[in-house]
N, CA, C and O atoms as CSV, one atom per row, in Angstrom:
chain,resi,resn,atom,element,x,y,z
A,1,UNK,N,N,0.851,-1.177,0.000
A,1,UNK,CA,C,0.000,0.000,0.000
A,1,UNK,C,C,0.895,1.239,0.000
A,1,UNK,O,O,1.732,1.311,0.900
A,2,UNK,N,N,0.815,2.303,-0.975
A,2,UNK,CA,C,1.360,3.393,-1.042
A,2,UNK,C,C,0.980,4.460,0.308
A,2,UNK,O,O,-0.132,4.419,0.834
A,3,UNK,N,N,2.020,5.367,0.756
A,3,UNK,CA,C,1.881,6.280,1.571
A,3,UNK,C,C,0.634,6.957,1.156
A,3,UNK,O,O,-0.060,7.220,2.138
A,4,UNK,N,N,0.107,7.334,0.014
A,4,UNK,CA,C,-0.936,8.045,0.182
A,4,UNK,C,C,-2.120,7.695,-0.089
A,4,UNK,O,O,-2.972,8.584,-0.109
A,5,UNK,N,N,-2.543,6.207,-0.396
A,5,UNK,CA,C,-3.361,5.349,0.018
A,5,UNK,C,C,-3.517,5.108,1.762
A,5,UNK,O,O,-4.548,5.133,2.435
A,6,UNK,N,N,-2.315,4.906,2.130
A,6,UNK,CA,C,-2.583,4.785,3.532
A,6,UNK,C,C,-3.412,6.439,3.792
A,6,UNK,O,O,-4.632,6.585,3.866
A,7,UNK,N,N,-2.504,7.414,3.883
A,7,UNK,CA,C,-3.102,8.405,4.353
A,7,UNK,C,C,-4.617,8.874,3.902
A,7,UNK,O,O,-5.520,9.401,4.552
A,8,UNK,N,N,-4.536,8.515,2.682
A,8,UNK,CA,C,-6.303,8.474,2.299
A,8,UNK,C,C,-7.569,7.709,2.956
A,8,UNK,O,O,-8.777,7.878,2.795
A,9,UNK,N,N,-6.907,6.894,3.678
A,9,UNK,CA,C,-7.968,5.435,4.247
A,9,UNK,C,C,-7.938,6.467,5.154
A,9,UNK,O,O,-9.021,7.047,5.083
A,10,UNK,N,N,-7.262,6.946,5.925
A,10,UNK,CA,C,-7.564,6.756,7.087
A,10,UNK,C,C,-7.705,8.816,7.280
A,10,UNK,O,O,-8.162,9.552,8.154
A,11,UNK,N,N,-7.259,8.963,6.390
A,11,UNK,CA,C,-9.017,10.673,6.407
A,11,UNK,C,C,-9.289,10.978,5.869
A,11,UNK,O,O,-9.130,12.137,5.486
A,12,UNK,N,N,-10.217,9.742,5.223
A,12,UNK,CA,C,-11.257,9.186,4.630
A,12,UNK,C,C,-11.051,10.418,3.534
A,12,UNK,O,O,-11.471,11.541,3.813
A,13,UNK,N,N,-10.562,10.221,2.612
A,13,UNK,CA,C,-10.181,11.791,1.184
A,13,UNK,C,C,-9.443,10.538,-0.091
A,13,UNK,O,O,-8.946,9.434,0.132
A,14,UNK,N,N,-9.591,11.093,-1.092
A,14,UNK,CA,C,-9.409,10.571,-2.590
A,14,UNK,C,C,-7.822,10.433,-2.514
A,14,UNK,O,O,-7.320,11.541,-2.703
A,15,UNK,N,N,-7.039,9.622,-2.339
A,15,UNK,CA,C,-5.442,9.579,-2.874
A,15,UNK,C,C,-4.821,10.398,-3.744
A,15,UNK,O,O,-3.749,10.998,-3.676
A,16,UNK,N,N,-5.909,10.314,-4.824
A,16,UNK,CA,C,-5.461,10.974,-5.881
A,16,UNK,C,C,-5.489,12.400,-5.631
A,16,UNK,O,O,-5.248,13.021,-6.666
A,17,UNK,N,N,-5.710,13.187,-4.564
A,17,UNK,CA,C,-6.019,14.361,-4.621
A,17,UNK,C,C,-5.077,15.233,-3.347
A,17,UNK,O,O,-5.278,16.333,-2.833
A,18,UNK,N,N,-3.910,14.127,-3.103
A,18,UNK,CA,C,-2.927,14.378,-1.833
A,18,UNK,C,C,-1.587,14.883,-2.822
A,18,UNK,O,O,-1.115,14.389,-3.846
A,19,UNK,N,N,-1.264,15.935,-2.128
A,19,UNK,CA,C,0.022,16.285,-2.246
A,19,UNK,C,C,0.960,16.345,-1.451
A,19,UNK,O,O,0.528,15.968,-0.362
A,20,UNK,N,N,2.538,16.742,-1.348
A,20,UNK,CA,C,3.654,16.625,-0.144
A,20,UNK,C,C,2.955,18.002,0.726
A,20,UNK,O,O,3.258,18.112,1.913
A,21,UNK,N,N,2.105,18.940,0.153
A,21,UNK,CA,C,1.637,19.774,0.773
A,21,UNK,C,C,0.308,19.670,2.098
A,21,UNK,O,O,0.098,20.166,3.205
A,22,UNK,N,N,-0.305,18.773,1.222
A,22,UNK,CA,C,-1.920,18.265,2.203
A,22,UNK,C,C,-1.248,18.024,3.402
A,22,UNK,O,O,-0.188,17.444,3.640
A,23,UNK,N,N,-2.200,18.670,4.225
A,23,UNK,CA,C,-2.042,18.874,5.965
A,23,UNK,C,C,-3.241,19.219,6.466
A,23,UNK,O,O,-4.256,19.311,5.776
A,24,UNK,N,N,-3.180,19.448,7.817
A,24,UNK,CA,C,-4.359,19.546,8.388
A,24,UNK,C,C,-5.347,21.042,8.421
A,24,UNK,O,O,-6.461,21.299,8.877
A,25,UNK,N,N,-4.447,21.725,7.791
A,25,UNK,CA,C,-5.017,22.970,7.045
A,25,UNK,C,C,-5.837,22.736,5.555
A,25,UNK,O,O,-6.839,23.340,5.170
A,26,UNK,N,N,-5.056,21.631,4.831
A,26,UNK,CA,C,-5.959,21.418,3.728
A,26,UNK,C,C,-6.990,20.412,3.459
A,26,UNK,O,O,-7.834,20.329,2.567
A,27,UNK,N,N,-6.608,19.425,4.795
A,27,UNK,CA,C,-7.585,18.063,4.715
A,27,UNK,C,C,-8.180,18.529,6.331
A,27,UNK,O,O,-7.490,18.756,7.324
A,28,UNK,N,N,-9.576,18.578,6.216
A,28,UNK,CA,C,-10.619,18.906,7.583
A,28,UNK,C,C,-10.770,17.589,8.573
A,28,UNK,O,O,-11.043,17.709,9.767
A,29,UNK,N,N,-10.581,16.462,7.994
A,29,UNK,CA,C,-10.659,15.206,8.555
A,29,UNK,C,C,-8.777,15.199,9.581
A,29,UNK,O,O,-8.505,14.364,10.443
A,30,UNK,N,N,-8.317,15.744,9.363
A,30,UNK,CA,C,-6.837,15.470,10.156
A,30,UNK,C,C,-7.187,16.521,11.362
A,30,UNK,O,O,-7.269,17.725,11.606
A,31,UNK,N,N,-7.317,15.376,11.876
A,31,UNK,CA,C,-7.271,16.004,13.664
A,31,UNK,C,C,-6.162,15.401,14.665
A,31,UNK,O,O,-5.201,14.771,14.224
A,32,UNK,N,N,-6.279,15.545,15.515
A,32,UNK,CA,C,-5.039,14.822,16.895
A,32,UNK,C,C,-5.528,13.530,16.482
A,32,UNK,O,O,-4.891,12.798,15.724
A,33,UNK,N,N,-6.395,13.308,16.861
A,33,UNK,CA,C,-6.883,11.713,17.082
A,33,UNK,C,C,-6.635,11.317,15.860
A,33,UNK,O,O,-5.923,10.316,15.940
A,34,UNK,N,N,-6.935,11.684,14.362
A,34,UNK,CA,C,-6.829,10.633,13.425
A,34,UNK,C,C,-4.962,10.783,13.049
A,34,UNK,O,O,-4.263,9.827,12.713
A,35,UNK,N,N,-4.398,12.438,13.245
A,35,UNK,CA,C,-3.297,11.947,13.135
A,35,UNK,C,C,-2.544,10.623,13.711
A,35,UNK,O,O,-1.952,9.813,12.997
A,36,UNK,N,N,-2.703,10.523,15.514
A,36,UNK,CA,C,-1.929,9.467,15.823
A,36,UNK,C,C,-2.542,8.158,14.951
A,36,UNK,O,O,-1.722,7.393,14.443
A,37,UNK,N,N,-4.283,7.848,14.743
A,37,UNK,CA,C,-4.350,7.126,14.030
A,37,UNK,C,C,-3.112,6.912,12.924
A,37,UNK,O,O,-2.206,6.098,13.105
A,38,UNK,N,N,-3.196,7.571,12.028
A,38,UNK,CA,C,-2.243,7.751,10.772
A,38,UNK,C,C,-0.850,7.479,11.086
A,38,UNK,O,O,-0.278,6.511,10.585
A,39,UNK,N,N,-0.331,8.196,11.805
A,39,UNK,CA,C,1.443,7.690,12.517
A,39,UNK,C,C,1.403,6.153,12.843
A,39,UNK,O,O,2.362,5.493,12.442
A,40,UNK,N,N,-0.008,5.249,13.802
A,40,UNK,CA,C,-0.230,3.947,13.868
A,40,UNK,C,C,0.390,3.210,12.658
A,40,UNK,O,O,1.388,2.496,12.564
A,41,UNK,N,N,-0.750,3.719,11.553
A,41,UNK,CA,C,-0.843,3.077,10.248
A,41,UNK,C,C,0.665,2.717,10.112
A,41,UNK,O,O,1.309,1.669,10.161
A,42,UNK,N,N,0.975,4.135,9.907
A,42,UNK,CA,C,2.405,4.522,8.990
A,42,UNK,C,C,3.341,3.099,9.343
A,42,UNK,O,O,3.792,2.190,8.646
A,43,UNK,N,N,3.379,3.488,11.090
A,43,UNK,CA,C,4.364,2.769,11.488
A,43,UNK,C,C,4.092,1.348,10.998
A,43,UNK,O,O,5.014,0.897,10.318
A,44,UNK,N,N,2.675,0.243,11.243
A,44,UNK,CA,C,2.703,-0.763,10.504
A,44,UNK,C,C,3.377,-1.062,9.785
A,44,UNK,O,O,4.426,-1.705,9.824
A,45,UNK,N,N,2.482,-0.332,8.570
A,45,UNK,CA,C,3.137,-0.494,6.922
A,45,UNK,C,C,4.423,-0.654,6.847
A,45,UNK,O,O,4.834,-1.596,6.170
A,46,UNK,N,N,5.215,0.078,7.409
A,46,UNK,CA,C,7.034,0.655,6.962
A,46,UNK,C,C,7.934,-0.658,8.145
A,46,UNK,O,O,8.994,-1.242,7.923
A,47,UNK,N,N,6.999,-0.773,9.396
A,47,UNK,CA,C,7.667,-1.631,10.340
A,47,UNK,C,C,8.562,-0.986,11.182
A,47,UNK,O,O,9.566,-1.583,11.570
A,48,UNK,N,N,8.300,0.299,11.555
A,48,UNK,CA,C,9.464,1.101,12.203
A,48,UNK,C,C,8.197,2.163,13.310
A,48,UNK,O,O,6.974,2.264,13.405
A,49,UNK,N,N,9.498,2.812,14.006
A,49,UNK,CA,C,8.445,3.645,14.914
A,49,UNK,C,C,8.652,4.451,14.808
A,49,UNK,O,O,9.593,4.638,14.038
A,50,UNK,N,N,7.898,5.902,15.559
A,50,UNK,CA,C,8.501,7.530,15.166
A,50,UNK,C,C,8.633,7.652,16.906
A,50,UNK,O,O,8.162,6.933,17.788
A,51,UNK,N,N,9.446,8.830,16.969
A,51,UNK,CA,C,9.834,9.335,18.142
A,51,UNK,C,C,7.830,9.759,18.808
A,51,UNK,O,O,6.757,9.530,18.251
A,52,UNK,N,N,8.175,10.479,20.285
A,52,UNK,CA,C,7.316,11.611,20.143
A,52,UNK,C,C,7.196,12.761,19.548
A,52,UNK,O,O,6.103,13.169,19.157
A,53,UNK,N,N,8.303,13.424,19.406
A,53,UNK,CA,C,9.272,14.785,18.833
A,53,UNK,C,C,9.109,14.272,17.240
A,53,UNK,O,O,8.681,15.036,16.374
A,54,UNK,N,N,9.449,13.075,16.999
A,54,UNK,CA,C,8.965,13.013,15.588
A,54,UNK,C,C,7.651,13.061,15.019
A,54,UNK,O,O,7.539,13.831,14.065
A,55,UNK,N,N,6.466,12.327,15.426
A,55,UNK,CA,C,5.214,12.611,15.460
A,55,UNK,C,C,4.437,13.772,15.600
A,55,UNK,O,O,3.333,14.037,15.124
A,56,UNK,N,N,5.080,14.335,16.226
A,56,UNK,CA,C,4.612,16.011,16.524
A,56,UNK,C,C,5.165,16.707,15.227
A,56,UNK,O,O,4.492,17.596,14.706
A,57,UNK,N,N,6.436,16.305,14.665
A,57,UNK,CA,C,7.276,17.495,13.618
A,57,UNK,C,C,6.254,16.793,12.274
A,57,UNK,O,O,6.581,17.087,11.124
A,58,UNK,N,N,5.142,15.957,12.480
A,58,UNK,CA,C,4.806,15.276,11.075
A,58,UNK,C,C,3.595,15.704,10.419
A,58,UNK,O,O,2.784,14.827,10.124
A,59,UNK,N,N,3.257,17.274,10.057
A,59,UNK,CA,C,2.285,17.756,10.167
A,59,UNK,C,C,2.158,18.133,8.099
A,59,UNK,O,O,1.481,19.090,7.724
A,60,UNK,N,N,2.753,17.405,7.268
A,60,UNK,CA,C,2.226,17.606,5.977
A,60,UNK,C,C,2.690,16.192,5.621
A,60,UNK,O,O,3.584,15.681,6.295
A,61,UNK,N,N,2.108,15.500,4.552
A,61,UNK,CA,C,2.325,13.893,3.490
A,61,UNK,C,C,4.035,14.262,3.369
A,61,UNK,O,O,4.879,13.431,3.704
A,62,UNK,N,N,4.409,15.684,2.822
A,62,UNK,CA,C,5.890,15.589,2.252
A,62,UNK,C,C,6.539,15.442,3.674
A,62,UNK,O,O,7.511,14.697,3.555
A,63,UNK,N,N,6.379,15.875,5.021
A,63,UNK,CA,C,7.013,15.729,6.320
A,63,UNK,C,C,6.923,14.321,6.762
A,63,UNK,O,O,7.669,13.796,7.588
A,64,UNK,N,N,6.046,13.819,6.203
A,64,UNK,CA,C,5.990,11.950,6.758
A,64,UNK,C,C,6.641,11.250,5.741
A,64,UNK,O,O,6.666,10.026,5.870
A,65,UNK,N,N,7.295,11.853,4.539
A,65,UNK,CA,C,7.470,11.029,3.368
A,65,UNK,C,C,9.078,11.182,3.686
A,65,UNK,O,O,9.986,10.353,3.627
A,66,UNK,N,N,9.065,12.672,4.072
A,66,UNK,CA,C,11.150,12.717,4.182
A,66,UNK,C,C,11.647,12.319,5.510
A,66,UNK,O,O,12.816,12.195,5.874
A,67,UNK,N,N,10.527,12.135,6.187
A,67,UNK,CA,C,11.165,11.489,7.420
A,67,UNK,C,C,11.314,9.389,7.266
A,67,UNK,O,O,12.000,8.659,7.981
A,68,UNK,N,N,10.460,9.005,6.169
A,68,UNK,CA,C,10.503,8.164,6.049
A,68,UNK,C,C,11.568,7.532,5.307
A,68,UNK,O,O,12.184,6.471,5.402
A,69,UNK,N,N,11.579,8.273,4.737
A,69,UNK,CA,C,12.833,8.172,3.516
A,69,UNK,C,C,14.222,8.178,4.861
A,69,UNK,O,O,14.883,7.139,4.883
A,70,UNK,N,N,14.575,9.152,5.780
A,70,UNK,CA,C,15.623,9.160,6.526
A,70,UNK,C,C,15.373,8.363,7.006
A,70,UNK,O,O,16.411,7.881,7.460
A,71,UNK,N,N,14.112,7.476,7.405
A,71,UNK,CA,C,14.492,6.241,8.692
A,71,UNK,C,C,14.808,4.733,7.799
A,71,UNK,O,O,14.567,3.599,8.214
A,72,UNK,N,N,15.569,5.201,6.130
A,72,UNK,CA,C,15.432,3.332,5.818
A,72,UNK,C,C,14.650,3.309,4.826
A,72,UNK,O,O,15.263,2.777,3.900
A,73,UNK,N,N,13.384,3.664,4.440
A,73,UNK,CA,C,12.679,3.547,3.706
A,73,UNK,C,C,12.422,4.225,2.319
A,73,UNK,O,O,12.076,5.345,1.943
A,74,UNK,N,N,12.779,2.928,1.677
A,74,UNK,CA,C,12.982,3.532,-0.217
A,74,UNK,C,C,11.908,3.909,-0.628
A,74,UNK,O,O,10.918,3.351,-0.155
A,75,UNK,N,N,11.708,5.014,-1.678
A,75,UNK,CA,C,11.362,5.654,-2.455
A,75,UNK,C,C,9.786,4.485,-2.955
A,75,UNK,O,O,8.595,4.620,-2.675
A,76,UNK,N,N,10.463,3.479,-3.713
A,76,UNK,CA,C,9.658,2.506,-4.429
A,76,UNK,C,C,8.579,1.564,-3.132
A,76,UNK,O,O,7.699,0.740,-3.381
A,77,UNK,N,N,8.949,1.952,-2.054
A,77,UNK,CA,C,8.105,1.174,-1.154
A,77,UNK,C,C,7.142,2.035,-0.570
A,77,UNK,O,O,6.108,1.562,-0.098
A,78,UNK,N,N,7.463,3.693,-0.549
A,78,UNK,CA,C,5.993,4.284,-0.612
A,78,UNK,C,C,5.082,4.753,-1.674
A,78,UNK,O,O,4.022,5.344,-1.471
A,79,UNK,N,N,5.636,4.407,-2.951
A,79,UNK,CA,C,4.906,4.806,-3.781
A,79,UNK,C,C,4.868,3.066,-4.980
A,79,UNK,O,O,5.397,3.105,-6.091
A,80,UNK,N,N,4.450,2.272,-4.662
A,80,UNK,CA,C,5.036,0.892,-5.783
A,80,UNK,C,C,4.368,1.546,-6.865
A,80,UNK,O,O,3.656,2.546,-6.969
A,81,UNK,N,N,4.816,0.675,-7.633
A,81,UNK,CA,C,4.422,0.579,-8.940
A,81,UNK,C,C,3.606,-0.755,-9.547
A,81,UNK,O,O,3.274,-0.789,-10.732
């Protein structure tokens, strides 16, 4: 499952319509609660965990994507083909 499939399931919004920009200023469904939801997800999927300090700094798709990318995680595994 792509990063922005995940992030789409879970506030409840079209994939296709996420950018490194979408945040909780542009998506109304991202609140506290569904963020940690979403950090849950994340962590699943990828198999890794985020700090607290990291979870807090993860407030746009492109801030969860370059932090993912620094913890290990290739390019082709959040977006397959």
């Amino acid at each position: 499952m792509s990063l922005h499939e995940i992030v789409a399931r879970v506030l409840s919004v079209p994939a296709d319509q996420l950018t490194d920009e979408s945040d909780p200023t542009t998506i109304g469904s991202w609140n506290s609660l569904r963020h940690i939801e979403l950090i849950v997800h994340i962590e699943t999927a990828y198999g890794l965990k985020f700090s607290r300090s990291e979870m807090v700094g993860l407030r746009s798709v492109g801030q969860i994507r370059a932090m993912l990318l620094k913890k290990g995680v290739q390019e082709s595994e959040l977006y397959p083909t």
